[in-house]
C-alpha positions as a Markdown table, in Angstrom:
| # | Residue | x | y | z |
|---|---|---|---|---|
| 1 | Unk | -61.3 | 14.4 | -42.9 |
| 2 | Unk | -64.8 | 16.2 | -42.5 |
| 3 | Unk | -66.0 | 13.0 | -42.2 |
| 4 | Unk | -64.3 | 12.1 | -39.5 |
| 5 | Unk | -64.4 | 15.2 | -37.4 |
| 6 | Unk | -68.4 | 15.1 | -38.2 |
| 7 | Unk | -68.3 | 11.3 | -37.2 |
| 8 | Unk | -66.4 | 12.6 | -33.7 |
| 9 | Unk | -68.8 | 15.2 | -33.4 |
| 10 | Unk | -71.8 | 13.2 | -33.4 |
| 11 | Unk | -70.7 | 11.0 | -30.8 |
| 12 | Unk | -70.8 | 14.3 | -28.4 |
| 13 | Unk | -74.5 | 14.2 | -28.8 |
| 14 | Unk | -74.6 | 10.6 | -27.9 |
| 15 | Unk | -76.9 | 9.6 | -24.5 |
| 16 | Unk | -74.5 | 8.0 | -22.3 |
| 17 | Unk | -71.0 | 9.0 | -23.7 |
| 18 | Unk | -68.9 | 8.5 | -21.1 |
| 19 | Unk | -66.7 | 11.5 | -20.6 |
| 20 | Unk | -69.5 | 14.2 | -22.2 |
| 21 | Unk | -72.0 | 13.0 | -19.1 |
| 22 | Unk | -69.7 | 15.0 | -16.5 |
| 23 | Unk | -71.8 | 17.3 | -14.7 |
| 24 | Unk | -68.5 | 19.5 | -13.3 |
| 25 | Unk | -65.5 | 20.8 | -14.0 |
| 26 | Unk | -63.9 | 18.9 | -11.6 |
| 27 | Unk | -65.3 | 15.7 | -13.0 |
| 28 | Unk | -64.4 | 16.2 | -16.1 |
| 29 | Unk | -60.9 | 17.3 | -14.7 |
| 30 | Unk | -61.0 | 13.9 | -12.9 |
| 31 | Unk | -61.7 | 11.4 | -16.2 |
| 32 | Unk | -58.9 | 13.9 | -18.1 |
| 33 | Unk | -56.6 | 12.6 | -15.1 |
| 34 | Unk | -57.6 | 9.0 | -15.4 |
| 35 | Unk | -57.6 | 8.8 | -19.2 |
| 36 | Unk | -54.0 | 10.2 | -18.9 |
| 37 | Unk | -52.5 | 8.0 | -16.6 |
| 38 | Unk | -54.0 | 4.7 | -18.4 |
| 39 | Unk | -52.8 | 6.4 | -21.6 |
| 40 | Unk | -55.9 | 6.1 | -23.1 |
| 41 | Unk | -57.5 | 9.3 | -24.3 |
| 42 | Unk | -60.5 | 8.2 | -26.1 |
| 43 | Unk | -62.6 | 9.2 | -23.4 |
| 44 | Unk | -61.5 | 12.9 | -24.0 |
| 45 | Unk | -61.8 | 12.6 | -27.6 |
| 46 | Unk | -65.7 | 11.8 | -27.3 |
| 47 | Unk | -66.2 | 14.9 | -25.2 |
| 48 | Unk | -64.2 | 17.7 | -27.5 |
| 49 | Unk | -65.6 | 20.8 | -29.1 |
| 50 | Unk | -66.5 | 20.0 | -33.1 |
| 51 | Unk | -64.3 | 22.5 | -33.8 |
| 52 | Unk | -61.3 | 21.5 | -31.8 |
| 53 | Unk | -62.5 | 17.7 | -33.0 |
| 54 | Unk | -62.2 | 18.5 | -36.7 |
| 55 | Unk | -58.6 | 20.4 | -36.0 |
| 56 | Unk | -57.0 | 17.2 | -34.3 |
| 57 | Unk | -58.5 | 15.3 | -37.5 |
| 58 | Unk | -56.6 | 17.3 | -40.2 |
| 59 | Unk | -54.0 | 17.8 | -38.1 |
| 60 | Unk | -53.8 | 13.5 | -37.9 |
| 61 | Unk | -54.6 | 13.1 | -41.5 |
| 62 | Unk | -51.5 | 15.6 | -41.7 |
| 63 | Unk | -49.3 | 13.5 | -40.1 |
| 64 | Unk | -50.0 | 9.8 | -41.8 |
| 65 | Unk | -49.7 | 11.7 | -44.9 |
| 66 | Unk | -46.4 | 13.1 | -44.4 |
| 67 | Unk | -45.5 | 9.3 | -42.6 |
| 68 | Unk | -46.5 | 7.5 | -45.6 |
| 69 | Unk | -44.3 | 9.5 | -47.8 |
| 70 | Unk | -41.5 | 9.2 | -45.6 |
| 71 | Unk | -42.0 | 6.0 | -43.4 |
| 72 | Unk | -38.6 | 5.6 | -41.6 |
| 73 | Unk | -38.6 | 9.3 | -39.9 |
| 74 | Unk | -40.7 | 9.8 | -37.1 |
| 75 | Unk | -43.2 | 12.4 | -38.3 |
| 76 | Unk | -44.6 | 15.6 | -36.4 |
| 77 | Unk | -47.6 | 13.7 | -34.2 |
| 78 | Unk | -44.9 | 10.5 | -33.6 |
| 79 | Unk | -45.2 | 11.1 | -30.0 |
| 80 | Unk | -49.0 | 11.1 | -30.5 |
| 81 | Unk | -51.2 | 14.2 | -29.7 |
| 82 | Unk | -50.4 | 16.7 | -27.5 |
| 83 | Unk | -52.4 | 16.2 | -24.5 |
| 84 | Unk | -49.9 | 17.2 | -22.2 |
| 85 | Unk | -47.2 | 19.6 | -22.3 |
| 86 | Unk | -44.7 | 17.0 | -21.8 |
| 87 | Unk | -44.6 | 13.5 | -23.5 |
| 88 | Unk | -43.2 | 12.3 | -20.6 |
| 89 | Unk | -45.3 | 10.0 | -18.5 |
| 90 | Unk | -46.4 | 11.5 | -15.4 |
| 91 | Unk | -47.2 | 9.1 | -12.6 |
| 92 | Unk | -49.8 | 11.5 | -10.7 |
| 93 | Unk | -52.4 | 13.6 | -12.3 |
| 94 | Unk | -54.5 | 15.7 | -9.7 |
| 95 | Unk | -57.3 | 18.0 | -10.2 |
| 96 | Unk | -56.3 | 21.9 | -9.2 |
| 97 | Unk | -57.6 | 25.1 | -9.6 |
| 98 | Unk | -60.9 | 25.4 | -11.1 |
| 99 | Unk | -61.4 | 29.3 | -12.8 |
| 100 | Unk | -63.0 | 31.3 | -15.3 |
| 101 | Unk | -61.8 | 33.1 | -18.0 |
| 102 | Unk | -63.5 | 34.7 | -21.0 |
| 103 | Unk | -66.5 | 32.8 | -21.1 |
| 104 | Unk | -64.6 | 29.7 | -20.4 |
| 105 | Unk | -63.9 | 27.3 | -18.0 |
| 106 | Unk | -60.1 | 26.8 | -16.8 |
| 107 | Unk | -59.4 | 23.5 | -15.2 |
| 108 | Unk | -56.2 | 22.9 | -13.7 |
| 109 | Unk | -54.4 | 20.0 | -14.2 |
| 110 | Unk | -51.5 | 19.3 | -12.3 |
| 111 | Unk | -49.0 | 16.7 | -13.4 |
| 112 | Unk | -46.1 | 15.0 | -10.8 |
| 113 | Unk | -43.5 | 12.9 | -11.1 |
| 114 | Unk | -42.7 | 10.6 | -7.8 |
| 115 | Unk | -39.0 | 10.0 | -9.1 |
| 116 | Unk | -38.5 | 13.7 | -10.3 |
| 117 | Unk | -41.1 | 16.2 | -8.0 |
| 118 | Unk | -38.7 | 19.1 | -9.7 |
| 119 | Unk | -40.7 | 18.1 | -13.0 |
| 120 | Unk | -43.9 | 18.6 | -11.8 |
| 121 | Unk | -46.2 | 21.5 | -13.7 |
| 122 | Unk | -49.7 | 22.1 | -14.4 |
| 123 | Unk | -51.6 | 22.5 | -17.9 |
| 124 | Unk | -55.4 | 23.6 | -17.9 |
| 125 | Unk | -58.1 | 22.7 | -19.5 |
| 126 | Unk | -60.4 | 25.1 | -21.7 |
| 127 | Unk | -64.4 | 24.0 | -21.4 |
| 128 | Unk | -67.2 | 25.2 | -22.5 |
| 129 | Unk | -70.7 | 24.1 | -21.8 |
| 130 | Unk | -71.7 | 21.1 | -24.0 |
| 131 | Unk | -74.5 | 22.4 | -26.3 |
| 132 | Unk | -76.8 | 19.2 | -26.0 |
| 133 | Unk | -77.9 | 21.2 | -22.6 |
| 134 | Unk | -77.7 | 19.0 | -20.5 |
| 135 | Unk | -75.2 | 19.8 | -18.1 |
| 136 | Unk | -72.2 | 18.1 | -19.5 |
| 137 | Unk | -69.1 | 20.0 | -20.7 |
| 138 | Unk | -66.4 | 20.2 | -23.9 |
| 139 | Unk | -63.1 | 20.7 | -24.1 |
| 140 | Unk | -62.0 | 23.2 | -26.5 |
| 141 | Unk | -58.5 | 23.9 | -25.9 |
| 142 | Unk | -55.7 | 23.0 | -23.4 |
| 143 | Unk | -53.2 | 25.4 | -22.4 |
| 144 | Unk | -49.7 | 24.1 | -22.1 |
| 145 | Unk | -47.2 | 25.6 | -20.1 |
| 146 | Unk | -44.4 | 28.2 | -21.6 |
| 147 | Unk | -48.0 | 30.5 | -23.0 |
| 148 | Unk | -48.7 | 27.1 | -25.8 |
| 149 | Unk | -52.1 | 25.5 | -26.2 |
| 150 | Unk | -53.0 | 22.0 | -27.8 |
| 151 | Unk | -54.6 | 24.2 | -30.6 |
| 152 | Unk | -50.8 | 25.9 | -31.1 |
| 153 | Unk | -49.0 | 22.9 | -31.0 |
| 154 | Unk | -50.7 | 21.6 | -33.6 |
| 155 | Unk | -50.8 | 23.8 | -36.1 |
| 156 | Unk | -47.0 | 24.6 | -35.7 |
| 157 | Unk | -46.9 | 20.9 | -36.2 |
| 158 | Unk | -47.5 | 21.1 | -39.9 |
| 159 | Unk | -45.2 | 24.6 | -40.5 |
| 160 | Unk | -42.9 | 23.7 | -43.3 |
């Protein structure tokens, strides 16, 4: 586990990582939205806080844990992480609002739906300056709608 989260955490410091070399908010907001619609969030996991990196690693070592023992139910993280408030897959992802908030950096991410536009909502993400200085951001949380965050989620995950 530690291992892992380190392992994650190193890659932030990395020259060149892809989603950590965002220079704005927006940017960032902008690769969140594209690494969401190809359903592909690696990019996001190379730019996360080290604390919020190691979480998502015991919270996955968790979950194959708790699949291995029981390998025909679908465990808590069987939907994968929760990136998004919904599971559902959202066709359009648009940067919003871009505020501040304790320190931190709110960027809004809003989710539509062309067959549904009555299912449309918005999540935002937390970031915080990336401390390589250099201009590039974290993410540290994401709140969810209905007053959750990723950080929540997860640990209510694992509540037996």
């Amino acid at each position: 586990m530690k291992t892992s989260a380190l392992a994650l955490a190193a890659l932030l410091l990395l020259p060149g990582t892809t989603f950590g070399a965002e220079s704005t908010p927006e940017s960032f907001g902008a690769t969140f939205c594209k690494a969401s619609l190809e359903d592909d969030m690696s990019p996001v996991e190379a730019a996360l806080t080290p604390d919020l990196a190691k979480i998502i690693a015991e919270a996955e070592a968790k979950n194959a844990k708790i699949q291995a023992a029981a390998p025909d139910e679908k465990p808590p993280l069987g939907d994968g992480l929760p990136w998004r408030s919904w599971t559902d897959y959202a066709d359009g992802c648009e940067v919003g609002d871009i505020t501040e908030d304790a320190g931190k950096t709110l960027v809004e991410i809003r989710y539509s739906f062309t067959t549904s536009p009555d299912a449309n909502y918005a999540d935002h993400l937390v970031l915080i300056p990336a401390t390589t200085g250099n201009d590039s951001w974290q993410l540290d949380d994401i709140k969810l709608i209905d007053r959750m965050t990723l950080r929540s989620v997860l640990a209510g995950a694992f509540d037996l």
